[in-house]
PDB file of N, H, CA, C and O in Angstrom:
ATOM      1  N   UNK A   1     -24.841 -48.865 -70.551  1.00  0.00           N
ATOM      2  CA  UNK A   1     -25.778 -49.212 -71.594  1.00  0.00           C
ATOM      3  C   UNK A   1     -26.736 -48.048 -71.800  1.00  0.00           C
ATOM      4  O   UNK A   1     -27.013 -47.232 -70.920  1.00  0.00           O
ATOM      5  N   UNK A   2     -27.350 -48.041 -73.378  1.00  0.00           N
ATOM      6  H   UNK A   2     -27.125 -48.704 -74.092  1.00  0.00           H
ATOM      7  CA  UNK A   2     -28.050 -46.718 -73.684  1.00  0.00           C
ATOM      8  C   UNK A   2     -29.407 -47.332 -73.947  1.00  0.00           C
ATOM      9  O   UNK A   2     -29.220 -48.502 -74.281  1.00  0.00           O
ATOM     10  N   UNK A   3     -30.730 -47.026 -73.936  1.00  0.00           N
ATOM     11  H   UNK A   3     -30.882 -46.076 -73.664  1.00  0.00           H
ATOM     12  CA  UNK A   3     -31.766 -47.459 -74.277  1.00  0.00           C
ATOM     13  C   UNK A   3     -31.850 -46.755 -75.542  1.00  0.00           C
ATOM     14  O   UNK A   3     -31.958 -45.563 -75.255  1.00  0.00           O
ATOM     15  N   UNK A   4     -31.854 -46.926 -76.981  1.00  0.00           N
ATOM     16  H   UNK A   4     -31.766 -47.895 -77.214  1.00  0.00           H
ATOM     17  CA  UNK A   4     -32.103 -46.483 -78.235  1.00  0.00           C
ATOM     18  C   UNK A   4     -33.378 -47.008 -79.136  1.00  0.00           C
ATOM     19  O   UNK A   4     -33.703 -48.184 -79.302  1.00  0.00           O
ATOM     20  N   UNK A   5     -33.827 -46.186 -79.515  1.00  0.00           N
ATOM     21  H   UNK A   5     -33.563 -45.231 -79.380  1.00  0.00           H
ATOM     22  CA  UNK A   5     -34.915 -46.501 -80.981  1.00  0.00           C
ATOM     23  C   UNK A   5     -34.152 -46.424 -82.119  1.00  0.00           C
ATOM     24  O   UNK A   5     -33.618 -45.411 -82.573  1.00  0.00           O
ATOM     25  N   UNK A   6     -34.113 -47.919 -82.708  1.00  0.00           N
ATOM     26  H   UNK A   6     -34.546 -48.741 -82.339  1.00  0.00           H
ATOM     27  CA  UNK A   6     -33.017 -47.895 -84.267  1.00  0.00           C
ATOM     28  C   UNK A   6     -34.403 -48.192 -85.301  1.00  0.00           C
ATOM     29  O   UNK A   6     -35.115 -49.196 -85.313  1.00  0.00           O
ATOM     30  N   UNK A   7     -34.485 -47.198 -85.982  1.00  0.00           N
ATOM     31  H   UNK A   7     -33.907 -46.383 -85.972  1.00  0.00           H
ATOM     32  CA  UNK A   7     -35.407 -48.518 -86.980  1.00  0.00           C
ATOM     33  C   UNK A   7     -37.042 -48.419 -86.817  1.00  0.00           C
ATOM     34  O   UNK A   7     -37.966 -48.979 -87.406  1.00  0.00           O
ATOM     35  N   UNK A   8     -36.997 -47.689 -86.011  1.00  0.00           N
ATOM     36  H   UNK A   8     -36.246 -47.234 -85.533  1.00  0.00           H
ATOM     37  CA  UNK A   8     -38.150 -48.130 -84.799  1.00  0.00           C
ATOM     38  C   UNK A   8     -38.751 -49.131 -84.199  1.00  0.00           C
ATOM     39  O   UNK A   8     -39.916 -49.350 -83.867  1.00  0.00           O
ATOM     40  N   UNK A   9     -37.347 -49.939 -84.081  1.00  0.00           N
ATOM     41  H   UNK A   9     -36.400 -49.761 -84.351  1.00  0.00           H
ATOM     42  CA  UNK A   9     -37.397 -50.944 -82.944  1.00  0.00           C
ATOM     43  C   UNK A   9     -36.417 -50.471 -81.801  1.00  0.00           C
ATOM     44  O   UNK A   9     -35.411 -49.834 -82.114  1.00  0.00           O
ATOM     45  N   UNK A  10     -36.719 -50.801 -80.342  1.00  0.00           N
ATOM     46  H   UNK A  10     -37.536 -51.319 -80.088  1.00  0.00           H
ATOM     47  CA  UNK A  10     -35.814 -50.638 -78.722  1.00  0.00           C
ATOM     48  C   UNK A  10     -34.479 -51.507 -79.314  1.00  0.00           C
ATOM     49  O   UNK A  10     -34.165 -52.359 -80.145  1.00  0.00           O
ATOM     50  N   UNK A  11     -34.006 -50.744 -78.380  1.00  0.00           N
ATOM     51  H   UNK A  11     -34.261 -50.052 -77.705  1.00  0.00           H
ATOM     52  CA  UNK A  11     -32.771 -51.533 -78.655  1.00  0.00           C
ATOM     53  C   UNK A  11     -31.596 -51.174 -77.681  1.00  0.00           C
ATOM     54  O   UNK A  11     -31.612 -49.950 -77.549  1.00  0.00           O
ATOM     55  N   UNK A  12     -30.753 -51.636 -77.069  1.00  0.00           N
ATOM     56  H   UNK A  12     -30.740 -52.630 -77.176  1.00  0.00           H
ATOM     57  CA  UNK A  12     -29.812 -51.162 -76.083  1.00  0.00           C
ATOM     58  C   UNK A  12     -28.471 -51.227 -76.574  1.00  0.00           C
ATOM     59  O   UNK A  12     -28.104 -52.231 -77.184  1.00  0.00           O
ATOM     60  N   UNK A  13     -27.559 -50.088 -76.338  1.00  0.00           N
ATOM     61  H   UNK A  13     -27.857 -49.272 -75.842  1.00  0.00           H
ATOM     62  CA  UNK A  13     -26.161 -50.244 -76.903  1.00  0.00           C
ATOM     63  C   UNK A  13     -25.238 -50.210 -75.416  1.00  0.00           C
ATOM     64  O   UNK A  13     -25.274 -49.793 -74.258  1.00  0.00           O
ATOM     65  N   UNK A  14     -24.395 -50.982 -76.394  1.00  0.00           N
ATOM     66  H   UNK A  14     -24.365 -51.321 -77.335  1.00  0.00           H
ATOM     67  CA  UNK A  14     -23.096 -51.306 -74.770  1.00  0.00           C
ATOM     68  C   UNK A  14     -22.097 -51.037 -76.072  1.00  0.00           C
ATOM     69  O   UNK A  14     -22.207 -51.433 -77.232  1.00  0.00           O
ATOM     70  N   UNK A  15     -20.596 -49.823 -75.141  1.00  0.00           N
ATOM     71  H   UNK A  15     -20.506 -49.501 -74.198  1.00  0.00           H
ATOM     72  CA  UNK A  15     -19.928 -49.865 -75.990  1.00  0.00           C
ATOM     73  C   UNK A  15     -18.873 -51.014 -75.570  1.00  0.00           C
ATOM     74  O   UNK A  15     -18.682 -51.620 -74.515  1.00  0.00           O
ATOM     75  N   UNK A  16     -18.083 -51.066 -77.241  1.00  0.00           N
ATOM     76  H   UNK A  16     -18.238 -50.574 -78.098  1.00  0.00           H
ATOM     77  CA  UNK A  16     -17.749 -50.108 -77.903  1.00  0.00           C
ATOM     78  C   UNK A  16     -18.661 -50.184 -79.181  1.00  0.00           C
ATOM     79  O   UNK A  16     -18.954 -49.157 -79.793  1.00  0.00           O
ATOM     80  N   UNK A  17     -19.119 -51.470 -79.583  1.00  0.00           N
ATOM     81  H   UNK A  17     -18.881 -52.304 -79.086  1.00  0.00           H
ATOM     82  CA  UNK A  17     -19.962 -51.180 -80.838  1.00  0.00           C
ATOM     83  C   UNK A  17     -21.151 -52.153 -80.936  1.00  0.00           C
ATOM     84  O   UNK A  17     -21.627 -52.699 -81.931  1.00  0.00           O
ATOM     85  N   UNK A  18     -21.540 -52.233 -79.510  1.00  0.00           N
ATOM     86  H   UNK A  18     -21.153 -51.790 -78.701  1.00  0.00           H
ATOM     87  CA  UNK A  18     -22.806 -53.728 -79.944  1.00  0.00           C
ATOM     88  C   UNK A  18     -23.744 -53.348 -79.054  1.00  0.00           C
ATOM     89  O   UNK A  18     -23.673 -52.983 -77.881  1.00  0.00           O
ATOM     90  N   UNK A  19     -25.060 -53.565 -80.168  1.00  0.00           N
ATOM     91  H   UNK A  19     -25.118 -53.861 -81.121  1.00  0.00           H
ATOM     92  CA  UNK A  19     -26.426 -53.617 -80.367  1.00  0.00           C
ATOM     93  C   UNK A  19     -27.369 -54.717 -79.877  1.00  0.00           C
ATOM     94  O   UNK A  19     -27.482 -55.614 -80.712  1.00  0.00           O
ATOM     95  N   UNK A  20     -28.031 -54.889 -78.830  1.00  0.00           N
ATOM     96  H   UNK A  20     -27.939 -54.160 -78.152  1.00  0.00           H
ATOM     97  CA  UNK A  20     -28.887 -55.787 -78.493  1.00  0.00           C
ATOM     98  C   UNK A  20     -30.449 -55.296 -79.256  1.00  0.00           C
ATOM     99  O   UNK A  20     -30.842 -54.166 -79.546  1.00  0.00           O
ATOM    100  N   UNK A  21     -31.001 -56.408 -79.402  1.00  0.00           N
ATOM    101  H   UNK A  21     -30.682 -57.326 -79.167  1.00  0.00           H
ATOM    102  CA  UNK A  21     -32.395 -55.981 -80.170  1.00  0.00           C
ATOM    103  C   UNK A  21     -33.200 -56.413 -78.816  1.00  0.00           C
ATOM    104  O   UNK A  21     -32.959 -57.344 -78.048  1.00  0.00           O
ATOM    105  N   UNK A  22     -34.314 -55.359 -78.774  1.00  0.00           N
ATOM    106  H   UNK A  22     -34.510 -54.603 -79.399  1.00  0.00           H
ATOM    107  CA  UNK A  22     -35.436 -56.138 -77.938  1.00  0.00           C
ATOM    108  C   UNK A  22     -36.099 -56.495 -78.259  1.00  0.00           C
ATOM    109  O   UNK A  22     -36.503 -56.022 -79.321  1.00  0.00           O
ATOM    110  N   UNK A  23     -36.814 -57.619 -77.680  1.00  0.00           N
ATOM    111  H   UNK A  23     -36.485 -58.004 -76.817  1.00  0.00           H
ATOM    112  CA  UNK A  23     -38.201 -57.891 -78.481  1.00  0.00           C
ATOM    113  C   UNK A  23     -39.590 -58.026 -77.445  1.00  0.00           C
ATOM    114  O   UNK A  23     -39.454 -58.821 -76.515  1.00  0.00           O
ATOM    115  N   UNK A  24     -40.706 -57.412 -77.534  1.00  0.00           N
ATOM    116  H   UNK A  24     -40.816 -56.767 -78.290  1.00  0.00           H
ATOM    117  CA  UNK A  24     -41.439 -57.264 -76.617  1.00  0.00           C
ATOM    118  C   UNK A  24     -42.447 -58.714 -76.135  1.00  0.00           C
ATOM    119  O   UNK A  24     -43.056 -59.561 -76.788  1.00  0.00           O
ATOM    120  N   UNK A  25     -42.191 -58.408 -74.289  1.00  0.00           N
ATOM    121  H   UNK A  25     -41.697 -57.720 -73.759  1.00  0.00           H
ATOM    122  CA  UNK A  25     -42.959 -59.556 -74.107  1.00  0.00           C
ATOM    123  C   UNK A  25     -44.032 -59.296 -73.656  1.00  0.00           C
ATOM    124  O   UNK A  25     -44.957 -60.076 -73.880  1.00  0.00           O
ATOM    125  N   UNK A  26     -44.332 -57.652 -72.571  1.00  0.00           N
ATOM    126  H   UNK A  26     -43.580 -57.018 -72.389  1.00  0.00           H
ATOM    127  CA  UNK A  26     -45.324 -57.325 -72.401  1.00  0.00           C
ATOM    128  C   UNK A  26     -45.156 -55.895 -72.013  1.00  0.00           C
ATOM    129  O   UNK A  26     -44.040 -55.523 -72.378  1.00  0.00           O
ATOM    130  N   UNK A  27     -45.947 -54.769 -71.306  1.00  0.00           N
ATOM    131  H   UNK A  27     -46.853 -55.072 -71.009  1.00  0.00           H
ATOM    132  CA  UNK A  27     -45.841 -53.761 -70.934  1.00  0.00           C
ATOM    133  C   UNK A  27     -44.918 -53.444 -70.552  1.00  0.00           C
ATOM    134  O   UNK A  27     -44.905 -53.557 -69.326  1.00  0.00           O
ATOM    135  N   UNK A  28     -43.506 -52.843 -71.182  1.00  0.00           N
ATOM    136  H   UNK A  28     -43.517 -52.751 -72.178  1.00  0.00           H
ATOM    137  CA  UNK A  28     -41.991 -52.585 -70.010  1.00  0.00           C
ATOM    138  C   UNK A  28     -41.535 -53.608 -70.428  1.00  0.00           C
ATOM    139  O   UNK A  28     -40.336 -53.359 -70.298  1.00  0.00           O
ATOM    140  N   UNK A  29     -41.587 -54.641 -70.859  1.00  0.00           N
ATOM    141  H   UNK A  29     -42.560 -54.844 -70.964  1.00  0.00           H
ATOM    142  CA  UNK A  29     -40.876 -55.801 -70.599  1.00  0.00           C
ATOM    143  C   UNK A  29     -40.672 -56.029 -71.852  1.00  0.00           C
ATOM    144  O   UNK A  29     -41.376 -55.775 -72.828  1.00  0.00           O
ATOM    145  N   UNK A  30     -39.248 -56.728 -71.725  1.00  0.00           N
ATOM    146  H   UNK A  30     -38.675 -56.935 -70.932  1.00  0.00           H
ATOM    147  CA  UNK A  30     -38.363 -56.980 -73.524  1.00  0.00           C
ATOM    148  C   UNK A  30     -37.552 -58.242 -72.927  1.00  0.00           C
ATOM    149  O   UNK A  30     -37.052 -58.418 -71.816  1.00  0.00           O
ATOM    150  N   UNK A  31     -37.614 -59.154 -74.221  1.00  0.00           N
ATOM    151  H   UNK A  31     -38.020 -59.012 -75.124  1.00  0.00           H
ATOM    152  CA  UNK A  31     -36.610 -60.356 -74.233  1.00  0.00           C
ATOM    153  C   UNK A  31     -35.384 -59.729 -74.801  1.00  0.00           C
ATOM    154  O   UNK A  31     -35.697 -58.770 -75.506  1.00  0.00           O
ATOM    155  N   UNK A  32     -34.118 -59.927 -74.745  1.00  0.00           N
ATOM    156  H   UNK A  32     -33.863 -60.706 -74.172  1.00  0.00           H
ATOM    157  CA  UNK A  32     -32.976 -59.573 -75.362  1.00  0.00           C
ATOM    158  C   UNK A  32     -31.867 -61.056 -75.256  1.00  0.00           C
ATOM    159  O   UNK A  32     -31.501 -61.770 -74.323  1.00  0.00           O
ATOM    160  N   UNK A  33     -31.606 -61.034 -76.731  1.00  0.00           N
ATOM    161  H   UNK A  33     -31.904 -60.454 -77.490  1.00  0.00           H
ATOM    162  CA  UNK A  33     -31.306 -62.289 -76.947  1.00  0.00           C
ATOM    163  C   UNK A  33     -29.702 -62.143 -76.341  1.00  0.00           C
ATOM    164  O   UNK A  33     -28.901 -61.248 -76.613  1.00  0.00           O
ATOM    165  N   UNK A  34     -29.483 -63.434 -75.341  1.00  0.00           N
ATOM    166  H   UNK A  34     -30.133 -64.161 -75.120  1.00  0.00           H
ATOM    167  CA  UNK A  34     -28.032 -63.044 -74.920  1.00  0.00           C
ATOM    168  C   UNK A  34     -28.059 -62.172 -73.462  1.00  0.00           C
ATOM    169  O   UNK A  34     -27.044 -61.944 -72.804  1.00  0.00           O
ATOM    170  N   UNK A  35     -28.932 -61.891 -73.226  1.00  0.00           N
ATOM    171  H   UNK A  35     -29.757 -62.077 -73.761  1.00  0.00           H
ATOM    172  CA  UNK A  35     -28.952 -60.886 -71.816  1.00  0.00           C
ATOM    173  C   UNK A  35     -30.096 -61.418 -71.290  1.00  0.00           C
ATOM    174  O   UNK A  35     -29.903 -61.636 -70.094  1.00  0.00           O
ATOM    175  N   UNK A  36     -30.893 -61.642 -71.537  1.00  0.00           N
ATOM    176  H   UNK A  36     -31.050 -61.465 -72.508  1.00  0.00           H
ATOM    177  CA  UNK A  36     -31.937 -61.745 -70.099  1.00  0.00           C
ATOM    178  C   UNK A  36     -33.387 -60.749 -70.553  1.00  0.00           C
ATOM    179  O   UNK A  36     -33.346 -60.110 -71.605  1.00  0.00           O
ATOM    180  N   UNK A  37     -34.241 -60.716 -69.936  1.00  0.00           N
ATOM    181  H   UNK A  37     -34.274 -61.235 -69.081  1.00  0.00           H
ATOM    182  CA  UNK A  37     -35.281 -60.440 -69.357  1.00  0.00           C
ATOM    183  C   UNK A  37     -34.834 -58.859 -69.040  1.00  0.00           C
ATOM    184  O   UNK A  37     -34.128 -58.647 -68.054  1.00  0.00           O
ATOM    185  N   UNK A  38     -35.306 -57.639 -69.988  1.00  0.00           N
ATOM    186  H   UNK A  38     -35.879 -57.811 -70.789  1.00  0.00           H
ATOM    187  CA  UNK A  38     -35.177 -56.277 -69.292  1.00  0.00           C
ATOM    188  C   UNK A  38     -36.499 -56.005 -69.568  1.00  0.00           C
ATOM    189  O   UNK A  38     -37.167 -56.316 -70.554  1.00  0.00           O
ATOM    190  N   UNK A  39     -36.894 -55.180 -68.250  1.00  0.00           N
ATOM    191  H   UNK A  39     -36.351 -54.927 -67.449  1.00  0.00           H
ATOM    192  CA  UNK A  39     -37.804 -54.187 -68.196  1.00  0.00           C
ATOM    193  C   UNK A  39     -37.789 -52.940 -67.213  1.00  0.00           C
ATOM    194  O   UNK A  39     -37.295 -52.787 -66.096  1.00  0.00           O
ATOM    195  N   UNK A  40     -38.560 -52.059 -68.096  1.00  0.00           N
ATOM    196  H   UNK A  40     -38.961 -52.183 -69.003  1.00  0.00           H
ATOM    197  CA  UNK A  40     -38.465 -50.794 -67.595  1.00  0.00           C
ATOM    198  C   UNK A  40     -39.141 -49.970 -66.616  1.00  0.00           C
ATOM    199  O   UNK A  40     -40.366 -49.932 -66.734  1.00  0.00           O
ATOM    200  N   UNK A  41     -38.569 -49.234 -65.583  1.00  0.00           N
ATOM    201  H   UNK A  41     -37.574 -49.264 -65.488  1.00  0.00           H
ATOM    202  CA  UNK A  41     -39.544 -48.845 -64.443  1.00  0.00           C
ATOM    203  C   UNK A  41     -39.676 -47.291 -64.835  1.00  0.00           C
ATOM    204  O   UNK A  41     -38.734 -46.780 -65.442  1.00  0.00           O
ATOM    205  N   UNK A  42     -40.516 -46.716 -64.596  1.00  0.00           N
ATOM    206  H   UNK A  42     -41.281 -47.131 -64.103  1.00  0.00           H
ATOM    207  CA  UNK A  42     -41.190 -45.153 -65.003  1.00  0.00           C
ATOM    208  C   UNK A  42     -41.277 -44.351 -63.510  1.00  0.00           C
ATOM    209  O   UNK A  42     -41.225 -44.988 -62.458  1.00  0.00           O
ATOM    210  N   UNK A  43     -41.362 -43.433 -63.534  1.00  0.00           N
ATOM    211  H   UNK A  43     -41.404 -42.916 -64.389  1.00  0.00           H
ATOM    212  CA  UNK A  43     -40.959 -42.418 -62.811  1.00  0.00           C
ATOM    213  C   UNK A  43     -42.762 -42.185 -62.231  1.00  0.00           C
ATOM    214  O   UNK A  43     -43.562 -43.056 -62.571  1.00  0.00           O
ATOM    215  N   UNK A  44     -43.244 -41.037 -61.411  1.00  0.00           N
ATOM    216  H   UNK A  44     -42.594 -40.329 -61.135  1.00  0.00           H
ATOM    217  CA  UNK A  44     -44.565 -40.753 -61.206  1.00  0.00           C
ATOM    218  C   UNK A  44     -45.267 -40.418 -62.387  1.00  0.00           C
ATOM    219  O   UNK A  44     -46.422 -40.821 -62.529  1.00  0.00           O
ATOM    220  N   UNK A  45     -44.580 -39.568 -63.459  1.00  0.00           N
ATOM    221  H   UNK A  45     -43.642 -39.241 -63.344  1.00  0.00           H
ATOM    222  CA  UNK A  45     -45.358 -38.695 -64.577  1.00  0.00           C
ATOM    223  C   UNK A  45     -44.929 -39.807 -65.424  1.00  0.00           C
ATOM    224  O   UNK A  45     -44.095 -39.235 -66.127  1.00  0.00           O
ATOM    225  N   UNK A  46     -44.962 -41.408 -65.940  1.00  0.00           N
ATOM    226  H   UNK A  46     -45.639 -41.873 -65.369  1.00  0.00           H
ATOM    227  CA  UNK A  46     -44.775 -42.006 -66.884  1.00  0.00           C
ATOM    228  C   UNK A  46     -43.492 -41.762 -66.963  1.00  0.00           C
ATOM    229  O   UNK A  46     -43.132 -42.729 -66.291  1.00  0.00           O
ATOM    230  N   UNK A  47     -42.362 -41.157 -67.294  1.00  0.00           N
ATOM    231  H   UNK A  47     -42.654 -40.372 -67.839  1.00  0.00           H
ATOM    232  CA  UNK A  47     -41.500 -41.189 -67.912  1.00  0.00           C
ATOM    233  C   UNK A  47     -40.531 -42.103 -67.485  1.00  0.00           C
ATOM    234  O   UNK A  47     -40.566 -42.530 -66.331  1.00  0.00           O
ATOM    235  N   UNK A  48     -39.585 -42.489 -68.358  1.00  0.00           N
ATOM    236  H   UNK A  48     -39.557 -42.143 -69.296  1.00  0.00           H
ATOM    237  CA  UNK A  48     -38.727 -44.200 -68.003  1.00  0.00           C
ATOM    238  C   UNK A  48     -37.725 -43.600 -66.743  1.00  0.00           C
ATOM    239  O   UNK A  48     -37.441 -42.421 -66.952  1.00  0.00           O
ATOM    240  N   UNK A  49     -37.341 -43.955 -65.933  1.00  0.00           N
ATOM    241  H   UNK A  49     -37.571 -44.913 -65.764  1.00  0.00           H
ATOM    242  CA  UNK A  49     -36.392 -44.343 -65.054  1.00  0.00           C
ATOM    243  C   UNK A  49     -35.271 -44.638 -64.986  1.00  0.00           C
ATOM    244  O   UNK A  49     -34.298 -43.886 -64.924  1.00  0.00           O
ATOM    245  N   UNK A  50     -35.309 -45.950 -64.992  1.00  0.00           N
ATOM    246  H   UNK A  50     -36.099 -46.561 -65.042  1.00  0.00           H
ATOM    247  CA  UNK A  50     -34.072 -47.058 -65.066  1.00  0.00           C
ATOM    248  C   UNK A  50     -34.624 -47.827 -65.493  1.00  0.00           C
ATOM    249  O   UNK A  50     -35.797 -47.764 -65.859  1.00  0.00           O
ATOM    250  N   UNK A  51     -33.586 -49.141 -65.568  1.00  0.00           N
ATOM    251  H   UNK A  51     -32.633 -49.192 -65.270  1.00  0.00           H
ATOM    252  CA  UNK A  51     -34.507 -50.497 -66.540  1.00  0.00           C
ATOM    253  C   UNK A  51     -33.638 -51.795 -65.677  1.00  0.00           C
ATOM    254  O   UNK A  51     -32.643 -51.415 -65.060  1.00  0.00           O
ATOM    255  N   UNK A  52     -33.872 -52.830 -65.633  1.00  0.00           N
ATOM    256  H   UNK A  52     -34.680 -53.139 -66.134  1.00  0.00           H
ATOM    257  CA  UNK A  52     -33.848 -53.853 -64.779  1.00  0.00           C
ATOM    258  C   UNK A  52     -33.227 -54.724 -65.642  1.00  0.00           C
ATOM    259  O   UNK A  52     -33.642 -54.347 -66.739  1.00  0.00           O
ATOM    260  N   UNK A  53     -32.408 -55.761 -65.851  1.00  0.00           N
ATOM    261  H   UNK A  53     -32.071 -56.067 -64.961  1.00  0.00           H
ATOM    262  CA  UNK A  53     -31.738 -56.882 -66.179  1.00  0.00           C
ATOM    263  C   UNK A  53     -32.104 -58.544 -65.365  1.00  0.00           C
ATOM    264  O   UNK A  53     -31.904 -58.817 -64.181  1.00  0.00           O
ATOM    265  N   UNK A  54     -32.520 -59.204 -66.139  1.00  0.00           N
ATOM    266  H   UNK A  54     -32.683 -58.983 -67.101  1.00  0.00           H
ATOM    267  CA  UNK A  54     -33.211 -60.557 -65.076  1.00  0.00           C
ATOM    268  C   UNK A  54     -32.568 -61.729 -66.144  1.00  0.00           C
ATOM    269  O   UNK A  54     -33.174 -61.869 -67.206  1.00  0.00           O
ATOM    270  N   UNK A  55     -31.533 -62.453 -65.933  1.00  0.00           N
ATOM    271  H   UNK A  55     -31.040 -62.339 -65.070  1.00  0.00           H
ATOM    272  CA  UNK A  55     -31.311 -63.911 -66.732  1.00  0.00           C
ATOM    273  C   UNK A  55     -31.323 -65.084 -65.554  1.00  0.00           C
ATOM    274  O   UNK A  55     -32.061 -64.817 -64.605  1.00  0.00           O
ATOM    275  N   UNK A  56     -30.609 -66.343 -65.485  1.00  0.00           N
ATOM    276  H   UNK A  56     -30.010 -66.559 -66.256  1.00  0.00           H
ATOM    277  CA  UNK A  56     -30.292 -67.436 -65.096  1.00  0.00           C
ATOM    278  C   UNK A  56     -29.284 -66.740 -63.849  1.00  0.00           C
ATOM    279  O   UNK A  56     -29.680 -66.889 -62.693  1.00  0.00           O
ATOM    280  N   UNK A  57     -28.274 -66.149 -64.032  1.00  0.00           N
ATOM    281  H   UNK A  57     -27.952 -66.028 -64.971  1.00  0.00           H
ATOM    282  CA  UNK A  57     -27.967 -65.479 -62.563  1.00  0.00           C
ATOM    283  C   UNK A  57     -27.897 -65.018 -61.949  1.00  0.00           C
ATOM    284  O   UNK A  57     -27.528 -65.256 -60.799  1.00  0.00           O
ATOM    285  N   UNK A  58     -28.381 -63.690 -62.665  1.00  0.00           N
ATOM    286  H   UNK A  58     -28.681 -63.496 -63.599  1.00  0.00           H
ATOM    287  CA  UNK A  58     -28.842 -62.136 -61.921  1.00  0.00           C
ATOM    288  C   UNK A  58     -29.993 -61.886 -62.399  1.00  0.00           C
ATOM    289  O   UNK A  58     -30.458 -62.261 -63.476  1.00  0.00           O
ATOM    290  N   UNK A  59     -30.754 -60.854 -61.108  1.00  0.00           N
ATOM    291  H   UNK A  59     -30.376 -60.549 -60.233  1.00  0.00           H
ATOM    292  CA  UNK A  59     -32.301 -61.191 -60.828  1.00  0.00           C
ATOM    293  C   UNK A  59     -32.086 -59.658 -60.797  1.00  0.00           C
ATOM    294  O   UNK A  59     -31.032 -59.436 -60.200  1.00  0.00           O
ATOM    295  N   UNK A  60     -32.812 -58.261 -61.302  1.00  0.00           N
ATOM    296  H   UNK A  60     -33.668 -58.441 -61.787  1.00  0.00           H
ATOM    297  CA  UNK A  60     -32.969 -57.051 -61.463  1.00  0.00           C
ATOM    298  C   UNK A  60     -31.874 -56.549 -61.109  1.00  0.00           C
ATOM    299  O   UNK A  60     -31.742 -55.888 -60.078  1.00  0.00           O
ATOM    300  N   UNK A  61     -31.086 -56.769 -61.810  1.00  0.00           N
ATOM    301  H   UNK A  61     -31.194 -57.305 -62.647  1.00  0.00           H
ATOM    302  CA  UNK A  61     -29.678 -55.548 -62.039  1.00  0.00           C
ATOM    303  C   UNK A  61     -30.478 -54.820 -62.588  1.00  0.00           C
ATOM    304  O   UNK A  61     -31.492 -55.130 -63.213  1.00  0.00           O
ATOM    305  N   UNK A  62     -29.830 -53.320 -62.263  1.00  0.00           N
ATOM    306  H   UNK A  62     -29.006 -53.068 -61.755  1.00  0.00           H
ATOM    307  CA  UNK A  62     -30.834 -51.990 -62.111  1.00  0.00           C
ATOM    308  C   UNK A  62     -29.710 -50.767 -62.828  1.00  0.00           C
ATOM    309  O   UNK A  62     -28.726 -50.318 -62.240  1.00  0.00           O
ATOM    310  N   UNK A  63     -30.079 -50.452 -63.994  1.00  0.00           N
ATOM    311  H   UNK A  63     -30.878 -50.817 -64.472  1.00  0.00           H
ATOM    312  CA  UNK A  63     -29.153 -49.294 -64.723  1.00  0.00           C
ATOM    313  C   UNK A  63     -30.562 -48.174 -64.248  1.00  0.00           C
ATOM    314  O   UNK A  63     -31.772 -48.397 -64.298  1.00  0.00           O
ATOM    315  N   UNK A  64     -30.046 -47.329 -63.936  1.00  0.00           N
ATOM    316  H   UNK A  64     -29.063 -47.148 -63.895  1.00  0.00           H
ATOM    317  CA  UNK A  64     -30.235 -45.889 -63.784  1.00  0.00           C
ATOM    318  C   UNK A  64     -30.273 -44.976 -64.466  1.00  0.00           C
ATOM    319  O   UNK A  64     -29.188 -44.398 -64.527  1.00  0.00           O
ATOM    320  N   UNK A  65     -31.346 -44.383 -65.260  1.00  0.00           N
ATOM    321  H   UNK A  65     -32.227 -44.853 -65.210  1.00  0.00           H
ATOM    322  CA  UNK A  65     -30.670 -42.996 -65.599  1.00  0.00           C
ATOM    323  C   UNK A  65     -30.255 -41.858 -65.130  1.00  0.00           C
ATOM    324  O   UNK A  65     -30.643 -41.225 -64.148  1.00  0.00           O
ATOM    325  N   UNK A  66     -29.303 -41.597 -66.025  1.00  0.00           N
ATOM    326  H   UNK A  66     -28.988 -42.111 -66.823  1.00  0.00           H
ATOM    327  CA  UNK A  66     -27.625 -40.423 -65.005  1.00  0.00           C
ATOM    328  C   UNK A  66     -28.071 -39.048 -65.758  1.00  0.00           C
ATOM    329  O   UNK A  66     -27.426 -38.014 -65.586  1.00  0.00           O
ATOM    330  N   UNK A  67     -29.201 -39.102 -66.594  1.00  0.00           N
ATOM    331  H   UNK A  67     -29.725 -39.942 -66.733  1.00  0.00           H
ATOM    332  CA  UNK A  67     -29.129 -37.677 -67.928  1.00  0.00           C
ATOM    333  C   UNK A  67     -29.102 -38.038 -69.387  1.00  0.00           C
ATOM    334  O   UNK A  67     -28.889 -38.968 -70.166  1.00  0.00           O
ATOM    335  N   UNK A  68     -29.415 -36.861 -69.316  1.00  0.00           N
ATOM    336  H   UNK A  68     -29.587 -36.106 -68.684  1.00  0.00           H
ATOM    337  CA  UNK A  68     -29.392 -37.015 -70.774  1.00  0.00           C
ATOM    338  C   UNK A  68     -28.369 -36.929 -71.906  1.00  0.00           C
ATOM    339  O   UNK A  68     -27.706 -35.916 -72.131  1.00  0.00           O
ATOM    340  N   UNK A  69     -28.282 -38.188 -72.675  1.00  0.00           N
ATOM    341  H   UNK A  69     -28.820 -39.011 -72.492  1.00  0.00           H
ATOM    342  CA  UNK A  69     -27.470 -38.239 -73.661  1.00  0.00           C
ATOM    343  C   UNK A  69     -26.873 -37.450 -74.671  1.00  0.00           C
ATOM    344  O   UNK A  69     -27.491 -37.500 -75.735  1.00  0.00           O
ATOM    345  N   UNK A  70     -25.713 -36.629 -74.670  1.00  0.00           N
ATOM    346  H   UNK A  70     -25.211 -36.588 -73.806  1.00  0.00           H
ATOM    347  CA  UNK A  70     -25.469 -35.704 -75.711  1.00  0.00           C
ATOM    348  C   UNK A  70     -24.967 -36.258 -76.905  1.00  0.00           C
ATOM    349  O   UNK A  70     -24.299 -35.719 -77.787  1.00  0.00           O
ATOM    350  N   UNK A  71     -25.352 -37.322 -76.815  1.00  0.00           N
ATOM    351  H   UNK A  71     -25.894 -37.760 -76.098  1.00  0.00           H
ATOM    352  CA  UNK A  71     -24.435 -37.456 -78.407  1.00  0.00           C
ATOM    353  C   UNK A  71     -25.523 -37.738 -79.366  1.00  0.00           C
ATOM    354  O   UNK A  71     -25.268 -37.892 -80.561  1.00  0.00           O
TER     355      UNK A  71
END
C-alpha cells in the first residue's frame, strides 16, 4: 500500500487499481471505509514512518516505509 494526496485529500492505494479515501479522525489518525482505523507514526524530525492498520480483527498491522516511490 502507498500513502497518496489525490485531490488534496490522503488516500491509500493497493494495487492493482483501488483507492481507499481517508477521512480524518484526529492527529495521524484516518477512518478508511472498508479497512479500519489507520494512523500514522513519524520518525524524530516529524517526518511519517510507517502507518498502522486497526479494524474488528487486527489491532496495528504496521506498513513500513521501504523508500521512496519512483513512479
Amino acid at each position: 500500500m502507498r500513502a497518496v494526496v489525490e485531490n488534496g485529500a490522503l488516500a491509500l492505494k493497493r494495487r492493482p487499481d483501488t483507492t481507499i479515501a481517508l477521512a480524518p479522525l484526529y492527529a495521524d489518525a484516518f477512518s478508511a471505509q472498508g479497512l479500519g482505523t489507520v494512523i500514522f507514526h513519524r520518525d524524530g524530525s516529524g517526518a511519517p514512518r510507517s502507518f498502522s492498520v486497526s479494524q474488528d480483527r487486527v489491532w496495528n498491522l504496521e506498513f513500513e516505509k521501504k523508500g521512496e516511490d519512483k513512479r
